[in-house]
N, C-alpha and C positions, 0 to 999 in steps of 0.2 A: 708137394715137394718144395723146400726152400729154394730160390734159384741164386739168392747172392748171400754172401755176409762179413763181417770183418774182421779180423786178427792183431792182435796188436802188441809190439813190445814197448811194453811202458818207458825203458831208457832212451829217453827222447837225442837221438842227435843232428848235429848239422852239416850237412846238408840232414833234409828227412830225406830218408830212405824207402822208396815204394815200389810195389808190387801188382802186376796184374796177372791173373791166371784163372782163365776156364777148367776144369774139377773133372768134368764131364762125368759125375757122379759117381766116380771112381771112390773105392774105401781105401784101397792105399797113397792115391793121390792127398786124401784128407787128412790121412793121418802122418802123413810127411808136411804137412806145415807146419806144425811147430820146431822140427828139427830145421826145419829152412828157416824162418824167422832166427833164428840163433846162428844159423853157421851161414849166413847171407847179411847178419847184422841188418835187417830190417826192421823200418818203426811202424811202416803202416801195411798192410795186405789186404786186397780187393778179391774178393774172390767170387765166381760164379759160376752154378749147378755145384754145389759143395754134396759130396754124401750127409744125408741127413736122416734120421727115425721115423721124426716125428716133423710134419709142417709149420714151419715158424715165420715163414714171411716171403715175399714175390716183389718179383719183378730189380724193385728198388729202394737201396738203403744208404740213409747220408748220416755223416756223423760231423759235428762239430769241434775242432779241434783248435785250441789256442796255445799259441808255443811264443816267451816271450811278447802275451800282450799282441799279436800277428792273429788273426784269425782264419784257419782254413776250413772250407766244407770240403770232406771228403764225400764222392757218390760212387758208388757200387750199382751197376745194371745189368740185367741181363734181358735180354728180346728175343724167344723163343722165335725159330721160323718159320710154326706154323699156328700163328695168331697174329694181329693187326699190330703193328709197331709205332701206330699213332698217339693212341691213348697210355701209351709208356710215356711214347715222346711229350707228352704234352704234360704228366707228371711232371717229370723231369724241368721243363722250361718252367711250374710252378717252383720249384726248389730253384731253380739259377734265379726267377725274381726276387725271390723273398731273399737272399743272400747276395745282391748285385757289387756290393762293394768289401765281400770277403773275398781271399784268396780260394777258387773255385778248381779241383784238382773233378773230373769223372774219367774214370773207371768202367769199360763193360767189354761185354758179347754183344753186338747188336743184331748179328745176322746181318748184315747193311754191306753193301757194294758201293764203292765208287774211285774213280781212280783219283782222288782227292786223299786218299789213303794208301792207295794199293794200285799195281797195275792190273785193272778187271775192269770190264766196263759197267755201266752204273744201272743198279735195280731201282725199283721202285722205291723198297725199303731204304736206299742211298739216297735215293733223292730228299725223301723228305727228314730225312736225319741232317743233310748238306742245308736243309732251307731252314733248322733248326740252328742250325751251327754260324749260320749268316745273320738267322735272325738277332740270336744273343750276341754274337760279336764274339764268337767262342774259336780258340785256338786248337787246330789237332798237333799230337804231338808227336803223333806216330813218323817213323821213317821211310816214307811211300817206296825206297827203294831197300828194304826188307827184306830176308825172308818171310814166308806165308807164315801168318799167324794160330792158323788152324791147316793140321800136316797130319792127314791120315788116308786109310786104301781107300775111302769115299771121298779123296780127291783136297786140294788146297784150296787154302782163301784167306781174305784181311781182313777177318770180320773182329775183330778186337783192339777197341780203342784206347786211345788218354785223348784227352781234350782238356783243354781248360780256357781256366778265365781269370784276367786281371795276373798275371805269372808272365812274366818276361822273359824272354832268352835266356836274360842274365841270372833267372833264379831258377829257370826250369833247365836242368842241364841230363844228358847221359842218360839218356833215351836209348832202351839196350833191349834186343829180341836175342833169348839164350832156346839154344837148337840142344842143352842136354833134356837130358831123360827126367821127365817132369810128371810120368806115371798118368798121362793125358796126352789127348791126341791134337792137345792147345800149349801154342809153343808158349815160353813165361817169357813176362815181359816186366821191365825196372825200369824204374829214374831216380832224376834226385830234385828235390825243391829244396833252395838256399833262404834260410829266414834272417840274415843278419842285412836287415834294409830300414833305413830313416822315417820311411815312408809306404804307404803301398805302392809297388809300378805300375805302370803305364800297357795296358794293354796292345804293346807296339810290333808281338811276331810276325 
């Protein structure tokens, strides 16, 4: 089963326009994103556990995007939570090296606890996602005082991130958890990234 994949409306604006949203393998969750893409004017969508057929791809997927000459990697993850969230994690820190001076936006489920994100106290799988996040010098973007990102009758949690890297205050803005009806039991989450800069920023959050 696919666990992530990406969406996308080609009419690029600015700010970009993003999207994160757990699927939880729902077929009418899926097939309500392209009507969201349109009537949410979104440029980019993260998605993971999407309803899918046929197996196409795991764990995690990066896309390269250039908007005016700007270089961003977008990442898509998903961290099932019942398998080792190391050997993701340590994918993952492959792709942020090989890209260290593009604008780095990631996207996931990580299944991951820790009040660096969320009021909960910190799992194992938080731990080592935090010493991942320390190591690259990597920004979260999430709203630690949120609603719960995952809101169902088996109980809440913050396990759905943004993070990024090299994205300033000033271009990463409107960081937004929406509580409608998303046909998942994972609340959807938006921002915006500003690409009208001279330069690349300063990794200064």
């Amino acid at each position: 089963m696919a666990n992530q994949l990406f969406a996308f409306n080609n009419n690029c604006s600015n700010p970009l326009t993003c999207r994160l949203l757990n699927l939880n393998h729902a077929k009418a969750a899926t097939l309500q994103i392209e009507q969201d893409l349109i009537r949410r004017q979104l440029n980019i969508l993260c998605v993971t556990e999407p309803y899918v057929i046929n197996e196409i791809s795991r764990d995690i997927i990066a896309i390269n995007l250039t908007v005016n000459n700007i270089h961003f990697i977008f990442i898509s993850v998903y961290c099932s939570p019942s398998e080792d969230i190391v050997p993701i994690l340590q994918q993952l820190e492959s792709i942020i090296e090989v890209h260290q001076d593009s604008f780095i936006s990631i996207n996931g489920d990580f299944n991951a606890k820790s009040s660096a994100w969320g009021p909960t106290e910190q799992d194992e799988r938080g731990k080592a996602l935090l010493e991942l996040v320390f190591r690259q010098d990597l920004d979260i973007g999430n709203d630690i005082y949120s609603a719960p990102t995952f809101d169902s009758e088996r109980g809440k949690s913050w396990i759905d991130l943004t993070l990024k890297k090299n994205i300033s205050r000033e271009v990463f803005k409107n960081w937004v958890l929406h509580q409608d009806v998303t046909a998942s039991d994972h609340n959807l989450i938006t921002y915006e990234i500003t690409y009208e800069k001279s330069e690349r920023p300063k990794n200064n959050c």
